[in-house]
C-alpha positions as a Python dict, from the first residue, in 0.01 Angstrom:
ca = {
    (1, 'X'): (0, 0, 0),
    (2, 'X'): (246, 193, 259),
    (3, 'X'): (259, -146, 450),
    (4, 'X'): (298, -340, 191),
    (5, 'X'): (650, -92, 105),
    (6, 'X'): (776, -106, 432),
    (7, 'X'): (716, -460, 491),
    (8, 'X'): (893, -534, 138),
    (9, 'X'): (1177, -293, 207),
    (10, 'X'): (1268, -465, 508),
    (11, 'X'): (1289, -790, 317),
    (12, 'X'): (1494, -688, 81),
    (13, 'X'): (1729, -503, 277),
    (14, 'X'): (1797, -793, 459),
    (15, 'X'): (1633, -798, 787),
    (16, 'X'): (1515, -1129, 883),
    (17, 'X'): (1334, -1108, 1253),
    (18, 'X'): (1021, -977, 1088),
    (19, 'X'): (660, -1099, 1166),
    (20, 'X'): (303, -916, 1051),
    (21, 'X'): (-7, -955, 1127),
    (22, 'X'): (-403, -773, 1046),
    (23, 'X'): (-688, -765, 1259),
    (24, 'X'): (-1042, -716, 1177),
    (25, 'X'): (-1375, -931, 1107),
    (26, 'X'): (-1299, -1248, 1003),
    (27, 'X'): (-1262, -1320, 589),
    (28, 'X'): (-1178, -912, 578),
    (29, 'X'): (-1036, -847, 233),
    (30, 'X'): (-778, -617, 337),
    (31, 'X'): (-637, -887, 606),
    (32, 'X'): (-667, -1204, 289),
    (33, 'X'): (-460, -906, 83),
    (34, 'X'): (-155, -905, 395),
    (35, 'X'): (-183, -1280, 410),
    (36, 'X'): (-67, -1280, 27),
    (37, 'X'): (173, -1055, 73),
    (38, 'X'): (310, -1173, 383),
    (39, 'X'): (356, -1516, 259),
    (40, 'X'): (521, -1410, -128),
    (41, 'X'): (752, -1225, 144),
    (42, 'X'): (828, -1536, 336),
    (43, 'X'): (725, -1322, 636),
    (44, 'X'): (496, -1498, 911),
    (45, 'X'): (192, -1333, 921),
    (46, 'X'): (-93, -1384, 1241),
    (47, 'X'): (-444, -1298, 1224),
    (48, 'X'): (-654, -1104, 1506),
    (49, 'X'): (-1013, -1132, 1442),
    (50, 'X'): (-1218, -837, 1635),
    (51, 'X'): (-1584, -913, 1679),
    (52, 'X'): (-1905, -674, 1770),
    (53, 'X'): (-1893, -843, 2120),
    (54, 'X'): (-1531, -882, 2215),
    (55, 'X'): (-1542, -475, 2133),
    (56, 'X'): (-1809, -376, 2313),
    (57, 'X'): (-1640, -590, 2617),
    (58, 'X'): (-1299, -435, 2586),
    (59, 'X'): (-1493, -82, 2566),
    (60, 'X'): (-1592, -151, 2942),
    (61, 'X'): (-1247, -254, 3066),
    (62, 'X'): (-1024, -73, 3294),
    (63, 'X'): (-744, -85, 3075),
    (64, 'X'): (-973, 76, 2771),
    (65, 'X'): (-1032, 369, 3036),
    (66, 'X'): (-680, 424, 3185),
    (67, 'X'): (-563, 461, 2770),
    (68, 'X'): (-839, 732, 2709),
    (69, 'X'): (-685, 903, 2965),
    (70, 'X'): (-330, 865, 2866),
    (71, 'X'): (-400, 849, 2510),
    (72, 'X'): (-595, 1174, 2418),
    (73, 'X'): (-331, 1443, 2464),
    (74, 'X'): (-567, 1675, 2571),
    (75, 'X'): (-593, 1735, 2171),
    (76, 'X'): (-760, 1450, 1979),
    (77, 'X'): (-1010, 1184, 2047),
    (78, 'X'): (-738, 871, 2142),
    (79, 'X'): (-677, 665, 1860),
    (80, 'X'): (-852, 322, 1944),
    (81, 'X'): (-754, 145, 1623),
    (82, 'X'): (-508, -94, 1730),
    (83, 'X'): (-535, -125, 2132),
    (84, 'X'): (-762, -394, 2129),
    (85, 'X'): (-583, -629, 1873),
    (86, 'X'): (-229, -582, 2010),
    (87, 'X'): (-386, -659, 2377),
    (88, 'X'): (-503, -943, 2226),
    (89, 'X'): (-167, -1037, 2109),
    (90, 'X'): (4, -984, 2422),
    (91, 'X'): (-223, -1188, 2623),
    (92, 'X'): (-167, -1462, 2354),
    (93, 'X'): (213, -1423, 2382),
    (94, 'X'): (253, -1319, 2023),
    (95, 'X'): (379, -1021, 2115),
    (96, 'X'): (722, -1012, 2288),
    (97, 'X'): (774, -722, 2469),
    (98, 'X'): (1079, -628, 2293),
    (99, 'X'): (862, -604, 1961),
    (100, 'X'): (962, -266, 1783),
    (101, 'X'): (620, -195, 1601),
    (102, 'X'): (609, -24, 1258),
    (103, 'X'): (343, 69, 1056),
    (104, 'X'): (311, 309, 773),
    (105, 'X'): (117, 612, 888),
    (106, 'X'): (115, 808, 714),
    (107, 'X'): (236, 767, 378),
    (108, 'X'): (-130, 768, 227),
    (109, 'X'): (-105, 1196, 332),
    (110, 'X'): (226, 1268, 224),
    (111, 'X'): (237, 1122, -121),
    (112, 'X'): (-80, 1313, -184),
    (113, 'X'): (-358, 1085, -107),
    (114, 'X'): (-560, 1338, 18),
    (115, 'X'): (-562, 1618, -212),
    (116, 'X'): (-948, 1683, -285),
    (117, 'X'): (-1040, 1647, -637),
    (118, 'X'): (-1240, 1968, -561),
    (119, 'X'): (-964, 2213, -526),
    (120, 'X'): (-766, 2044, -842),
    (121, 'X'): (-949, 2339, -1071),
    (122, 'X'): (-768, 2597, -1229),
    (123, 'X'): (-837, 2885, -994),
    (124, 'X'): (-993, 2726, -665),
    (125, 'X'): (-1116, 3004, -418),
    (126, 'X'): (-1084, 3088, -44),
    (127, 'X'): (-1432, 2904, -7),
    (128, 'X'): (-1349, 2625, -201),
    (129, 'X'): (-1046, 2548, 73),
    (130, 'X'): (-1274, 2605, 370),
    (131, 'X'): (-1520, 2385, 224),
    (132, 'X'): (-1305, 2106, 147),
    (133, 'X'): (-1188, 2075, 494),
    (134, 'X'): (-1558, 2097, 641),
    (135, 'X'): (-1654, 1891, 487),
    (136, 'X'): (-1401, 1637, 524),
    (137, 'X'): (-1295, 1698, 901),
    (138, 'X'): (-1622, 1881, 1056),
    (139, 'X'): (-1898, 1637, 949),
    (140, 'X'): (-1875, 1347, 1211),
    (141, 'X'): (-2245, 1437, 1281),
    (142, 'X'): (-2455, 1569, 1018),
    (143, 'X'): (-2703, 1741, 1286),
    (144, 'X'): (-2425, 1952, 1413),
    (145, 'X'): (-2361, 2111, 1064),
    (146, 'X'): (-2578, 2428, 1109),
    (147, 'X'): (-2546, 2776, 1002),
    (148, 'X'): (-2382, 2879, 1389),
    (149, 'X'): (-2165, 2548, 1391),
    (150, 'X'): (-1995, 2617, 1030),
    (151, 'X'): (-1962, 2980, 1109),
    (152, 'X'): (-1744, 2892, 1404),
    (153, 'X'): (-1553, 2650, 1243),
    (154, 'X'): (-1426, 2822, 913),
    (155, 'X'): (-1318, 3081, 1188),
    (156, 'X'): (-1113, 2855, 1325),
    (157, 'X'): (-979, 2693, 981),
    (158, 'X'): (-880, 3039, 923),
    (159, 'X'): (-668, 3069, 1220),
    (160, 'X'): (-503, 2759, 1120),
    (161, 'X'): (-422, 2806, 781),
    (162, 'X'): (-371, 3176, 786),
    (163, 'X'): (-620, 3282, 549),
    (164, 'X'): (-778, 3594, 598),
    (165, 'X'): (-890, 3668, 253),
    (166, 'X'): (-1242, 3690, 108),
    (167, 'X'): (-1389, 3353, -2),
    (168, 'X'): (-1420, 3476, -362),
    (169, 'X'): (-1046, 3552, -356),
    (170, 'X'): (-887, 3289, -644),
    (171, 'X'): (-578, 3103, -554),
    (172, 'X'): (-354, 2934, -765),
    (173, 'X'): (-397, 2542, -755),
    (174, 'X'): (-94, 2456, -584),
    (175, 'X'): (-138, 2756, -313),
    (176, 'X'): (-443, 2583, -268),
    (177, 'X'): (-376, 2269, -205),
    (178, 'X'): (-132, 2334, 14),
    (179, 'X'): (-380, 2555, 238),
    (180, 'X'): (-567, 2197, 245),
    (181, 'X'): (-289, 1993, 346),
    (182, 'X'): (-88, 2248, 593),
    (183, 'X'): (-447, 2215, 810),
    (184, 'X'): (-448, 1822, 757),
    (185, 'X'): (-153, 1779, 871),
    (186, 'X'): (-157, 2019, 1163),
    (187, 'X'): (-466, 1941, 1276),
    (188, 'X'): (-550, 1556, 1210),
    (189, 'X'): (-237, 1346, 1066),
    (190, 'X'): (-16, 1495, 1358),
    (191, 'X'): (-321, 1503, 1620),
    (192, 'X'): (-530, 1180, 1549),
    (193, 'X'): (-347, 985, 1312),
    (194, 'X'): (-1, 994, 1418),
    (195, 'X'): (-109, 978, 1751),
    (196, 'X'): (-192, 659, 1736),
    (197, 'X'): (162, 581, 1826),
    (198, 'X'): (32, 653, 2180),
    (199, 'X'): (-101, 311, 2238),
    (200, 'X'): (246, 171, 2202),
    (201, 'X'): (387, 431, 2423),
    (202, 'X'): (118, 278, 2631),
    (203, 'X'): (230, -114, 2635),
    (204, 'X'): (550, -8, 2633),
    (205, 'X'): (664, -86, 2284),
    (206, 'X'): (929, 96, 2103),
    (207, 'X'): (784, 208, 1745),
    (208, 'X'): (908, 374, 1436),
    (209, 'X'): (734, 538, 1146),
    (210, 'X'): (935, 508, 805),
    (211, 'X'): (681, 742, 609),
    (212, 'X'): (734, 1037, 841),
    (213, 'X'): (1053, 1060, 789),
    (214, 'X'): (1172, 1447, 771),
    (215, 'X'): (1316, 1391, 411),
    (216, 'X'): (1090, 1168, 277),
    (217, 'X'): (812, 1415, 349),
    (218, 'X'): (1017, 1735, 290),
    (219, 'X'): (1073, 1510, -84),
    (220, 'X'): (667, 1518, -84),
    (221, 'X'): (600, 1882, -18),
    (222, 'X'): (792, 2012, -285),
    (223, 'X'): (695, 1801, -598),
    (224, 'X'): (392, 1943, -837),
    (225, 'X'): (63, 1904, -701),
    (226, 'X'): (-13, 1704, -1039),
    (227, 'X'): (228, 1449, -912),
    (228, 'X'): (98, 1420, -605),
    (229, 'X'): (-245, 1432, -670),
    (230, 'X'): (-458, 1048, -646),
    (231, 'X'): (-65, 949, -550),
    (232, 'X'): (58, 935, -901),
    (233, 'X'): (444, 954, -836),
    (234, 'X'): (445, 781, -567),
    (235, 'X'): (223, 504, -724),
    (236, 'X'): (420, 491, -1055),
    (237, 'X'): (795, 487, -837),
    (238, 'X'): (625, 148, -636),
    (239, 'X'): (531, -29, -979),
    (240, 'X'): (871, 44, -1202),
    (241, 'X'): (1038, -94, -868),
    (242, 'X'): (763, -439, -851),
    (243, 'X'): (952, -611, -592),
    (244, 'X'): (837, -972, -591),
    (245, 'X'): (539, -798, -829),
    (246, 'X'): (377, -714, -543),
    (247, 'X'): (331, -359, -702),
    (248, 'X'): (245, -326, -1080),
    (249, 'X'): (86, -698, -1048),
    (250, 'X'): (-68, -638, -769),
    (251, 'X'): (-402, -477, -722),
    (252, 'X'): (-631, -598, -445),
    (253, 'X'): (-1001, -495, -429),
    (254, 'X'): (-1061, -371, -71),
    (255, 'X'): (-1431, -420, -10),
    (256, 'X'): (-1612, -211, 289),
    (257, 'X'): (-1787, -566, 384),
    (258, 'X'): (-1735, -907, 393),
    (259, 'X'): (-1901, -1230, 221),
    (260, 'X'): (-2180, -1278, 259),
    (261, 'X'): (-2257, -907, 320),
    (262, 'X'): (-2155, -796, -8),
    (263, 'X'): (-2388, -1098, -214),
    (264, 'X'): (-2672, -974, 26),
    (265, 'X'): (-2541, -545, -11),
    (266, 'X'): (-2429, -556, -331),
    (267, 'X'): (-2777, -614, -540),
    (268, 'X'): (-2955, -428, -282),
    (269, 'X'): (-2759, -141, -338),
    (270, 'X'): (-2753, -117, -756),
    (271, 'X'): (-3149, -242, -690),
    (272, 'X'): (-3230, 71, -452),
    (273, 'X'): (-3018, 313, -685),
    (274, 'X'): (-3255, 227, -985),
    (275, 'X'): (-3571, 244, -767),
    (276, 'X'): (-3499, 490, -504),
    (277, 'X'): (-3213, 741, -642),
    (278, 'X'): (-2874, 752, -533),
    (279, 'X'): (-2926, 925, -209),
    (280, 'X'): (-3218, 738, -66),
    (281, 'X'): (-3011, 435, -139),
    (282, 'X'): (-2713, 580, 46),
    (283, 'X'): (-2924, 657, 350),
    (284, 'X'): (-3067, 283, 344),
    (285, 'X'): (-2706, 125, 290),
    (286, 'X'): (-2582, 318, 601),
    (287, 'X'): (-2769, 94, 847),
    (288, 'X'): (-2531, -166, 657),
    (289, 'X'): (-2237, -9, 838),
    (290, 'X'): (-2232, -156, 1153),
    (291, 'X'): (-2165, -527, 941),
    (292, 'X'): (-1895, -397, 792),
    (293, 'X'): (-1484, -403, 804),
    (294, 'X'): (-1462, -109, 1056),
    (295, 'X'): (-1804, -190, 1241),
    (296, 'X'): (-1683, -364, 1523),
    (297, 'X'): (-1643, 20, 1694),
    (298, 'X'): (-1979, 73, 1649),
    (299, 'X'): (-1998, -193, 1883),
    (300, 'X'): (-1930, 14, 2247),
    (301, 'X'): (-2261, 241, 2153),
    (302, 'X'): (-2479, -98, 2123),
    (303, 'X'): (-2683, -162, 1788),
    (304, 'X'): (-3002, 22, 1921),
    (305, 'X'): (-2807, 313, 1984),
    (306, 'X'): (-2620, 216, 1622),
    (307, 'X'): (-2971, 230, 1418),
    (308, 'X'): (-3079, 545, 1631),
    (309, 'X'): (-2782, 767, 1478),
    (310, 'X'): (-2664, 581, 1174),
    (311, 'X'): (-2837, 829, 926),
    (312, 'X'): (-2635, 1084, 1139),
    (313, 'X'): (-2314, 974, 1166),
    (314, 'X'): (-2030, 969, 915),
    (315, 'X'): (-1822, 645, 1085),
    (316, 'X'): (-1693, 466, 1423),
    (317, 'X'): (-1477, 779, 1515),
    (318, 'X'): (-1820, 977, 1535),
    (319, 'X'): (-1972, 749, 1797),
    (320, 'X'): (-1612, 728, 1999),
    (321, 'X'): (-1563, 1121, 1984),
    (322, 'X'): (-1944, 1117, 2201),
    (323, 'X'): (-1878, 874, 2437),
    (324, 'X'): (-1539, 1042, 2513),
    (325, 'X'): (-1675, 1390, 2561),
    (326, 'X'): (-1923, 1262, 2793),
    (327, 'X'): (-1682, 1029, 2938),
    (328, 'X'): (-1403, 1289, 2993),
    (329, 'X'): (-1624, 1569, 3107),
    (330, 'X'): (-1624, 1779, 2835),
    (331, 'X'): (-1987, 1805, 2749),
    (332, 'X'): (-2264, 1592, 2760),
    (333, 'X'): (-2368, 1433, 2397),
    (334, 'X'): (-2683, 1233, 2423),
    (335, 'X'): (-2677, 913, 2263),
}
């Protein structure tokens, strides 16, 4: 969606040297939703299709290494996402080297996209803020949640957010909320997501970032939480405006696999919730994973290593955040 604005406000204000492109497994949905909107823009749009084995091969590269080094900050796992594809690109010569890149991180935050549906209660608590962030943010391995881990952590989500009250203590909604997304931005939009820009810092690439504009996101902090909340505002302002009806007509299902996966995980999945329970099935469909749109960066671990820790791990960045601890010296994380 935050592409899809950017790429349609630069049509229609005019500009006219303008190319896109998606990467991922081949037949993605997300990449067939760009190509549609790329071409009802008129905009050239290129495809970069990332497999298991080209991933695992750029993981062992020199270049791969000299980025984790530059690309980490000494703050935040480096943000892998898009190295690979725009190397790709380069070596292709699709990408000129006087390519301004733009993307839109990170519109999904500021509109409100991440508000938990937890803390949108009448009188969330203390707790209920703390738990919201652990249990988004602190649960890349589900082994690592104990008592002695958590305790550590909600000291240090305290620090952050300056909350030194009990965790019974009631907040008002939009107090709370805020708590949620002062940490979120502090400590993963500006850290790991933003950061991403890094990887065109490191090809050299000059880069801009519409959404993070200082008014557009001083705009965003200061509307009602019920506004922001699931994006409504920001939603609603994209489909009265339509442009090209790429908005209110618009609505492309983004499936976590591709065909065939989803004929094969699809029944499976509505079978196993019938037969085993919702949770059982969910620890079964996980394995499922490493075919689908993101599971190319399981790819650097190997599969063995995949179906060891799948049950364990939340995504990719889970398996990257272990290999660069060990890689980097930090500590040792045995995979």
């Amino acid at each position: 969606l935050d592409s899809r604005l950017i790429l349609t406000k630069l049509v229609e204000l005019g500009y006219d040297n303008l190319k896109s492109f998606s990467y991922g497994p081949p037949g993605n949905s997300e990449a067939r939703a760009a190509k549609f909107v790329a071409g009802t823009l008129g905009v050239p749009w290129e495809f970069v299709p990332t497999t298991h084995a080209a991933t695992r091969r750029f993981y062992e590269t020199e270049v791969r290494r000299e980025y984790s080094v530059f690309g980490d900050g000494l703050c935040s796992v480096p943000n892998m996402q898009d190295l690979q594809p725009l190397l790709t690109l380069r070596e292709e010569g699709r990408l000129p080297e006087d390519t301004m890149l733009v993307n839109g991180q990170s519109g999904d935050f500021i509109t409100g996209a991440h508000i938990p549906a937890s803390l949108m209660i009448s009188e969330p608590s203390v707790g209920d803020v703390i738990s919201a962030v652990t249990e988004k943010h602190y649960s890349l391995w589900r082994s690592l949640m104990t008592r002695e881990n958590l305790a550590r952590v909600e000291v240090r989500i305290r620090e952050v957010a300056g909350m030194e009250d009990e965790k019974e203590t009631k907040l008002e909604r939009d107090q709370a909320t805020a708590l949620y997304e002062m940490w979120e931005h502090h400590e993963r939009q500006s850290k790991f997501v933003v950061h991403g820009q890094r990887v065109y810092d490191f090809l050299g690439h000059r880069w801009h970032l519409p959404l993070w504009d200082f008014d557009l996101m001083a705009f965003f902090e200061k509307i009602p939480t019920e506004w922001k909340f699931q994006r409504a505002l920001y939603c609603r302002l994209l489909e009265r405006w339509n442009f090209k009806g790429l908005f209110a007509d618009f609505h492309p299902k983004i499936w976590g696999w591709n065909w065939p996966a989803i004929a094969l995980i699809l029944p499976l999945s509505l079978f196993g919730k019938v037969v085993l329970g919702a949770r059982r099935r969910d620890g079964l469909i996980c394995y499922g994973h490493y075919f689908g749109r993101i599971g190319n960066h399981y790819a650097p671990a190997g599969f063995g290593k995949f179906l060891k820790h799948a049950r364990d791990m939340r995504n990719p960045n889970s398996l990257y955040a272990a290999l660069w601890l060990d890689e980097r010296g930090v500590m040792k994380f045995s995979l």
